[in-house]
C-alpha positions in Angstrom: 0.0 0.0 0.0 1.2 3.4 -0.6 1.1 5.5 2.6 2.1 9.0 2.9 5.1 8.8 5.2 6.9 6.9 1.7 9.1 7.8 -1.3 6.6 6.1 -3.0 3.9 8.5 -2.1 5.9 11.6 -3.0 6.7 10.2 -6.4 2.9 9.2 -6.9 2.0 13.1 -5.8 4.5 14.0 -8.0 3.3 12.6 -10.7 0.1 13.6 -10.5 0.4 16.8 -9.0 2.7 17.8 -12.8 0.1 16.0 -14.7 -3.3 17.3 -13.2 -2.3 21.1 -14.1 -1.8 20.3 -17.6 -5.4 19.4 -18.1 -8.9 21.2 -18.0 -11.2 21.0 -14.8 -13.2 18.2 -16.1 -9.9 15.9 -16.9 -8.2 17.3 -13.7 -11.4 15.7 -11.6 -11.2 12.4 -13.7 -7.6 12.4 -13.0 -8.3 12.7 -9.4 -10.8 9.9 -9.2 -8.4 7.2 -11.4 -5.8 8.6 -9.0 -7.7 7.8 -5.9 -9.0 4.7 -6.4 -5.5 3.5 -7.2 -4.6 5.0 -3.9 -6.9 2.5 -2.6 -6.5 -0.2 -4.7 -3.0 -0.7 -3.3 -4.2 -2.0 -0.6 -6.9 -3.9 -1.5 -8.8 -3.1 -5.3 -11.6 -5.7 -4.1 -13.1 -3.0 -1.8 -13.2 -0.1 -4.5 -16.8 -2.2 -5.0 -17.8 -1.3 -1.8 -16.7 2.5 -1.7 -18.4 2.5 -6.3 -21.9 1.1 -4.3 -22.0 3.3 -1.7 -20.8 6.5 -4.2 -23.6 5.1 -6.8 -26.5 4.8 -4.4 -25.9 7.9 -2.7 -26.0 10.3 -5.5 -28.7 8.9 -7.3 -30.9 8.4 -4.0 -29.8 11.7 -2.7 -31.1 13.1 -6.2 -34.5 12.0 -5.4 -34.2 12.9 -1.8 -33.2 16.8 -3.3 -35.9 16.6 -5.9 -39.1 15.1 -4.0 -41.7 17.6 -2.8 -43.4 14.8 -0.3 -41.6 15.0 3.2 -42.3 11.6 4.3 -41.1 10.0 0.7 -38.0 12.2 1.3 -37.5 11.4 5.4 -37.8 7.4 4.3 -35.4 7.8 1.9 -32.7 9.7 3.8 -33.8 7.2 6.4 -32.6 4.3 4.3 -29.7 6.0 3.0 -28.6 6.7 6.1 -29.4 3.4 7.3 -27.1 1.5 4.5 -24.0 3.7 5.5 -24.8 3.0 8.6 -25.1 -1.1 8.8 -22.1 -1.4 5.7 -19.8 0.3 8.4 -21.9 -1.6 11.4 -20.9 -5.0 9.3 -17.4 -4.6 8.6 -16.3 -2.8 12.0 -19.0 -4.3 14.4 -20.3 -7.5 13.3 -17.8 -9.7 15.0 -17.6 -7.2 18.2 -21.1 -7.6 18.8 -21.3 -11.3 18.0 -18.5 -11.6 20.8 -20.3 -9.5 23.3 -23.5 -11.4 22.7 -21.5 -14.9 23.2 -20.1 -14.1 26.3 -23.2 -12.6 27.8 -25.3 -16.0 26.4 -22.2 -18.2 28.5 -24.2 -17.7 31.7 -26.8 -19.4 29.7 -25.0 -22.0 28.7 -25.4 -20.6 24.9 -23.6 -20.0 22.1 -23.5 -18.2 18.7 -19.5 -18.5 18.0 -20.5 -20.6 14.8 -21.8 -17.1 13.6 -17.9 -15.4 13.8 -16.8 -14.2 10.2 -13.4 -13.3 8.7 -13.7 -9.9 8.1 -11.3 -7.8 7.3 -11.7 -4.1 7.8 -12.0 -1.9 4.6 -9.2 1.3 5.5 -10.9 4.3 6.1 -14.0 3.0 6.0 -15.3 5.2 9.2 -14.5 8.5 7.2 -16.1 7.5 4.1 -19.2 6.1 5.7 -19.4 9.8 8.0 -18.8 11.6 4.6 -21.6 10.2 2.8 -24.0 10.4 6.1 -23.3 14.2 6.4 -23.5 14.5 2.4 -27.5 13.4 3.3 -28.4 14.8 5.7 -27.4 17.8 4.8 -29.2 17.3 1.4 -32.7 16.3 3.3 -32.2 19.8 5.9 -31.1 21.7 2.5 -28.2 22.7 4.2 -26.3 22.3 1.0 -27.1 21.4 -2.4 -26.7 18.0 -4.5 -23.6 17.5 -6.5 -23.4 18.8 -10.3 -22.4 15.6 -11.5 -21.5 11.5 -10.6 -17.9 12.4 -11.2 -18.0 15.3 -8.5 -19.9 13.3 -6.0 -17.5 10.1 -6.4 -14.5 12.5 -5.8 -16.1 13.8 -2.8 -16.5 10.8 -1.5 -12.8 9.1 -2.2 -10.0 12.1 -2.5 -7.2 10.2 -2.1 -5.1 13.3 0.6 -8.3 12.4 3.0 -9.6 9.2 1.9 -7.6 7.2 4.4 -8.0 8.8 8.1 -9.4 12.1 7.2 -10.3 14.8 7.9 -13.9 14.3 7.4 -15.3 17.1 4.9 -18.5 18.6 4.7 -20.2 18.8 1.6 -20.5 22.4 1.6 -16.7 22.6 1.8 -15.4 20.0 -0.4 -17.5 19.7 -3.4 -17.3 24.0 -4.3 -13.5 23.3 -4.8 -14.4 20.3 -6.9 -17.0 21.5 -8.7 -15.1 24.6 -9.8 -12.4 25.7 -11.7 -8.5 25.8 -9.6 -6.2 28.1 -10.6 -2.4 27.1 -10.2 -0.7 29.6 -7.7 2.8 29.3 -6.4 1.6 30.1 -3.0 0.0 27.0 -3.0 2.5 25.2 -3.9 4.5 26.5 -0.7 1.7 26.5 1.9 1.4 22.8 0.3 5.0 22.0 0.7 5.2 23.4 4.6 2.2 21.4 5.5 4.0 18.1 3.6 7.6 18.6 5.3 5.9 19.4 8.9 3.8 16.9 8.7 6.5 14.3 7.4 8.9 15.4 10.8 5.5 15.1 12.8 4.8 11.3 12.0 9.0 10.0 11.1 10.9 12.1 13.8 8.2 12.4 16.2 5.5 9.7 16.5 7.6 6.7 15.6 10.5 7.4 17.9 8.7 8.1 20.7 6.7 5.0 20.1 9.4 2.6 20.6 9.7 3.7 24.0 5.5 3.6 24.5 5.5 -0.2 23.2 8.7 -1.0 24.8 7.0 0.4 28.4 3.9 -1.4 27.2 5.3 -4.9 26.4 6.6 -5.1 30.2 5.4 -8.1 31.9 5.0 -6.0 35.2 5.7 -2.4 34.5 5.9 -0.3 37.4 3.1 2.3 37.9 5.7 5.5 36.8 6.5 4.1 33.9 3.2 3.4 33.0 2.3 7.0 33.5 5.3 7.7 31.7 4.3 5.6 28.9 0.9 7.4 28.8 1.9 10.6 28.6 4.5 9.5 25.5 1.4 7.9 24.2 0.1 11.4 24.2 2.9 12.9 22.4 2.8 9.9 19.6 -1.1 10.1 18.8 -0.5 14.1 18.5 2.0 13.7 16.1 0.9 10.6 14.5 -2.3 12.0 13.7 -1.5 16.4 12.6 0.9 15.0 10.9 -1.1 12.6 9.0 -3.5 15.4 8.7 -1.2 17.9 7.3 0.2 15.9 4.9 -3.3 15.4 3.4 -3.8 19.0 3.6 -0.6 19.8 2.0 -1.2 17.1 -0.9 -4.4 19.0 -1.2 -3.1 22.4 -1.3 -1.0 21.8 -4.5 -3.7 20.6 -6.2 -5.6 23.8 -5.2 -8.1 22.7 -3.1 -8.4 23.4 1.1 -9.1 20.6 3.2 -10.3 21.7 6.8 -8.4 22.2 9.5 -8.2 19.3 11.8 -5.8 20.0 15.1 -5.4 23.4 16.2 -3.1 23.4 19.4 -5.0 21.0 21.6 -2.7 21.2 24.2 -3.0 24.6 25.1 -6.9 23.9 25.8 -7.8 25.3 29.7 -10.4 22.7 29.4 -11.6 19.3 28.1 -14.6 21.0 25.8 -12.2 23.3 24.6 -9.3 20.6 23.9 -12.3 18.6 21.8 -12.8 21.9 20.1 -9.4 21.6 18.7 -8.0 18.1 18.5 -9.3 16.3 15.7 -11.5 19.0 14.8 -13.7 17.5 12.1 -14.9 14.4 13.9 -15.7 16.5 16.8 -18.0 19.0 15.0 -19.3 16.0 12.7 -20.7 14.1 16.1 -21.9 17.7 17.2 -24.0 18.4 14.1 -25.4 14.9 13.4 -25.3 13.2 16.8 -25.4 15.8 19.7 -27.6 18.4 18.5 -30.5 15.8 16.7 -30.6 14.4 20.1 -31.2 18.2 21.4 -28.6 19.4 22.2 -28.4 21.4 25.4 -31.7 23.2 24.9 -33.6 20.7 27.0 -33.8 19.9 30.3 -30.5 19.2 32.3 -31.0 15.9 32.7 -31.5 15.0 28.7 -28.4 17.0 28.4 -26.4 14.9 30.1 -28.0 12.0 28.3 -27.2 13.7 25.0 -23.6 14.2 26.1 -22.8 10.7 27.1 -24.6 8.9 24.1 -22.2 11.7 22.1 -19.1 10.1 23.6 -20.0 6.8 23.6 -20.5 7.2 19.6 -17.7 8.5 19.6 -15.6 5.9 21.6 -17.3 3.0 19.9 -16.4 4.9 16.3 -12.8 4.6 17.4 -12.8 1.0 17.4 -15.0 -2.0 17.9 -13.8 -2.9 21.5 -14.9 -1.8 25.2 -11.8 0.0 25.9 -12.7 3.1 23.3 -16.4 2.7 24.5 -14.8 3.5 28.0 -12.5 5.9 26.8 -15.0 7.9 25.4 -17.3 7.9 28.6 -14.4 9.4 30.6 -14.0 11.7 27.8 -17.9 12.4 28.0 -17.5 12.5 31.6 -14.9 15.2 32.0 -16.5 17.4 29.4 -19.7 17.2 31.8 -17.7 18.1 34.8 -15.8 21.1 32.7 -19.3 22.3 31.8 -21.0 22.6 35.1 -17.9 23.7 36.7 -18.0 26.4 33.8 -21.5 27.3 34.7 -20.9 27.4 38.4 -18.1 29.5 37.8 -18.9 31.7 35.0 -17.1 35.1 34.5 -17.5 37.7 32.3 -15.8 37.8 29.5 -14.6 41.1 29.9 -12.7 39.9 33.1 -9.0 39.4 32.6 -7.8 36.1 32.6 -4.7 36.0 35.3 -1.9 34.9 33.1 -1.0 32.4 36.4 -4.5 30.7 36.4 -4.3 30.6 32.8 -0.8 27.9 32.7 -3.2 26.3 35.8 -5.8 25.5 33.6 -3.8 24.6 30.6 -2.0 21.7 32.3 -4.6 20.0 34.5 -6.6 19.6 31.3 -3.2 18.1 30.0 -3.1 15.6 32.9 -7.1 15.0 32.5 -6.7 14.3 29.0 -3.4 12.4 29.0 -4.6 9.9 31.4 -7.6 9.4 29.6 -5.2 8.0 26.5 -4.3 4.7 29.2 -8.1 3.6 27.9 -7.6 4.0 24.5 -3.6 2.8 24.2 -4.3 -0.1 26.9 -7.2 -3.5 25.0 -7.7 -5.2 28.2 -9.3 -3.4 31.4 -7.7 -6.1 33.9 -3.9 -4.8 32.8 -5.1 -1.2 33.7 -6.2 -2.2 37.2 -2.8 -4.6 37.1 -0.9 -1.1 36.4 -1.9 0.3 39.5 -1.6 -2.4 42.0 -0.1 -2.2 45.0 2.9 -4.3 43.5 3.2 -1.6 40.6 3.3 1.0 43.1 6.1 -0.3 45.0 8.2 -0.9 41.9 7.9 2.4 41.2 10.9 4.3 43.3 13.2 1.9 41.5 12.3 2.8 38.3 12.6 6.4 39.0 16.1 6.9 37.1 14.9 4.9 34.0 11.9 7.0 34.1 13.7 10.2 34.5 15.5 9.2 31.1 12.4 8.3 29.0 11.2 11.7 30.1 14.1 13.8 28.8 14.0 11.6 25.5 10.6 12.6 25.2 11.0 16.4 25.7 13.8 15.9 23.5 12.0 14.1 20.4 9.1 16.6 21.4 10.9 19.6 21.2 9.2 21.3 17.7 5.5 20.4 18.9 6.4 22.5 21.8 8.1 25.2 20.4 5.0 25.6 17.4 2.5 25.7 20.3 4.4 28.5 22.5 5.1 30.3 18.9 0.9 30.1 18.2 0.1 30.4 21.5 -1.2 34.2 22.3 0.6 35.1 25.2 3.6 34.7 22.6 2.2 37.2 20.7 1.6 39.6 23.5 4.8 39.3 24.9 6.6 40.4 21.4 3.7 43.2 21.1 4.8 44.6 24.7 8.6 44.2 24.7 9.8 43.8 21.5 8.2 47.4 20.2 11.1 48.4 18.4 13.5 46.1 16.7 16.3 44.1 18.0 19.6 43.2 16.5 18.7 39.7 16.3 15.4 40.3 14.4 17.3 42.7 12.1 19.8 39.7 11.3 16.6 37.5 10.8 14.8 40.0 8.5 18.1 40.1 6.1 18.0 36.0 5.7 14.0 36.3 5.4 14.2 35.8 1.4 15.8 32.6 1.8 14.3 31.0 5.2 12.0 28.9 3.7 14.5 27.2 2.0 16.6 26.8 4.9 13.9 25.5 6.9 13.6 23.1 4.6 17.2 21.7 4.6 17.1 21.4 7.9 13.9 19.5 8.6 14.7 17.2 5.7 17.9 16.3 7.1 16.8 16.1 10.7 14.0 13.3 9.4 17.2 11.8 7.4 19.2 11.5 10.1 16.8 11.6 13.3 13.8 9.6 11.8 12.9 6.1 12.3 13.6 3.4 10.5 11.0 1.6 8.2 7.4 2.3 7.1 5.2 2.5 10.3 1.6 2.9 9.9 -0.7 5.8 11.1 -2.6 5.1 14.0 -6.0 6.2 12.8 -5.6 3.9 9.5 -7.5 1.4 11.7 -10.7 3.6 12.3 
């Protein structure tokens, strides 16, 4: 399969970025879609059938749905559109899940339905197409947007290869303008592109893969103390970040030199001050996708306080189970659900007008106890079995733990060492950074004047240098993204 993080996928970008703006619109979109479905073909062509059904039965469906002038003939078909996205993604990611929850729970019974357990292998990206073409709907039945111009639009909607693996999740109203119009080739693209490529390249290969050697190598332990395991967590933290902005901003890169704007899908989540507003910037689309089509259908927060809650959790538990067909994400989400409940009526309790300046003190406060709250939550979603998480924090993994203290002390400074340009980007973005340069760097400084005389060429010394410190610093081999299995 051809993955981003490969020579092979730069030469395939390449080669199709050189080709497409030769051609008119019409050929660059057919260009796209025979360049996307052999994106997808190279790991598996028999599932382009399944991702050509769902493309077919969508547009044509959602014509009628667009057209109809009878409500109920248009609700029953959105219904059963929405329905057949629903159980194809229900089959391939849940079927056996479900089966095996149903079998143990049937043991006390002295039952068994194990002779019903299928080989099924998950289609890639199949949770991202299935949400695309579920928004695509319902935003056609609530005229929110309107109906593709044309089958070839819709299917590249539905399979652009930058976000056809892992995202990020468009909206209809986004994407398809871009597709359906002409692009015009400008060289500021081609440099916003190449940033997001290169970043997002040090991201997953100098980041994310170093750092998880050390997570699995914690993680593999027969009887890892309980520091290390926090240790391990908090790496974990690191490595998901990474793994998956930089996945993202290589697709929105790709995109960009092919003139089209993918949304933005992390935006600093580790500088939230609390776990609504960390959801409100880590992994952006999903989280306004399940807002918009799960949370507010349910009602939202306009109901009593008791529904609200209701509506939260059945949010978070979508949106643990989405992440992968085990308990452990259907529990990670609760204490994700569970956290953004306590921010919110602590928020309420609490409130302050916004005119009221934020002490810059209680500001770093907030900042990392949502860090811990939303670092620890990642021992549910790294860690399958629920027994090894109450194993971790035994009384035996407790007492280990002053011994490990050195080895500990280590991983740390590896961490904060392979770590380093995430947290240098977030103080850079982060607006006390801006206010500190507005207040005491009014008039400029020798070493800004030395900067400003190099500015010409620093993009393509930012470039040498990231390229050689993923040379030199990256890992070795082909590792796969973490949210290729959603």
């Amino acid at each position: 399969m051809i993955v981003f993080n490969s020579i092979e996928y730069i030469l395939f970008l390449l080669l199709v970025v050189i080709a497409y703006w030769f051609l008119p619109r019409i050929w660059q979109n057919i260009l796209l879609l025979v360049a996307s479905y052999f994106f997808y073909a190279t790991w598996d062509w028999r599932y382009l059938g399944i991702i050509i059904f769902l493309t077919l039965m969508n547009f044509y469906i959602g014509n009628i749905i667009w057209v109809s002038s009878d409500d109920r003939t248009k609700k029953r078909y959105a219904v059963f559109l929405i329905g057949v996205n629903v159980l194809t993604l229900g089959f391939f990611k849940y079927y056996n899940f479900f089966l095996d929850s149903l079998d143990v729970l049937l043991s006390s019974f002295h039952l068994s339905v194990a002779g019903l357990h299928l080989d099924i292998i998950l289609p890639i990206g199949i949770s991202f197409i299935t949400f695309q073409k579920i928004a695509y709907i319902y935003d056609l039945y609530t005229k929110k947007t309107q109906p593709a111009d044309s089958l070839l639009s819709f299917a590249l909607f539905s399979c652009f290869f930058p976000q056809l693996i892992a995202g990020p999740i468009e909206r209809p109203s986004h994407l398809l303008p871009q597709i359906q119009n002409p692009r015009v080739w400008d060289v500021n693209n081609l440099l916003v592109g190449c940033d997001f490529i290169i970043w997002g390249m040090l991201k997953k290969i100098f980041i994310a893969d170093n750092v998880a050697y050390y997570v699995n190598l914690i993680f593999s332990l027969k009887q890892p103390s309980t520091l290390l395991i926090f240790v391990a967590v908090f790496a974990f933290g690191i490595q998901i970040y990474a793994d998956f902005s930089g996945y993202s901003d290589i697709a929105r890169g790709s995109a960009k030199l092919l003139g089209i704007d993918l949304i933005r899908n992390f935006n600093h989540p580790y500088l939230s001050q609390t776990p609504q507003e960390f959801w409100r910037r880590w992994h952006i689309s999903l989280s306004s996708w399940l807002r918009d089509y799960v949370y507010i259908p349910l009602g939202g927060s306009r109901c009593s306080k008791a529904r609200h809650i209701f509506n939260l959790f059945v949010t978070w538990f979508v949106c643990g189970l989405w992440h992968g067909a085990a308990w452990h994400f259907v529990v990670w989400g609760l204490y994700n659900g569970l956290m953004v409940t306590l921010s919110s009526m602590r928020h309420k309790i609490n409130k302050v007008k916004e005119e009221t300046p934020r002490i810059a003190f209680g500001v770093i406060v907030s900042i990392v106890i949502t860090y811990l709250i939303m670092n620890f939550g990642w021992l549910f979603f790294r860690v399958g079995n629920m027994s090894d998480i109450v194993r971790f924090f035994s009384l035996r993994a407790l007492l280990r733990s002053p011994s490990d203290l050195s080895i500990a002390i280590v991983i740390i400074v590896i961490m904060i060492f392979y770590s380093l340009p995430l947290l240098l980007a977030d103080i850079w973005h982060s607006p006390g950074t801006n206010a500190f340069f507005r207040k005491y760097l009014k008039k400029p400084c020798w070493i800004c004047e030395k900067f400003q005389s190099i500015l010409p060429y620093k993009r393509g010394i930012c470039y040498s240098i990231l390229i050689l410190v993923i040379v030199i610093f990256g890992a070795n081999g082909k590792a796969d993204f973490i949210y290729f299995q959603f």
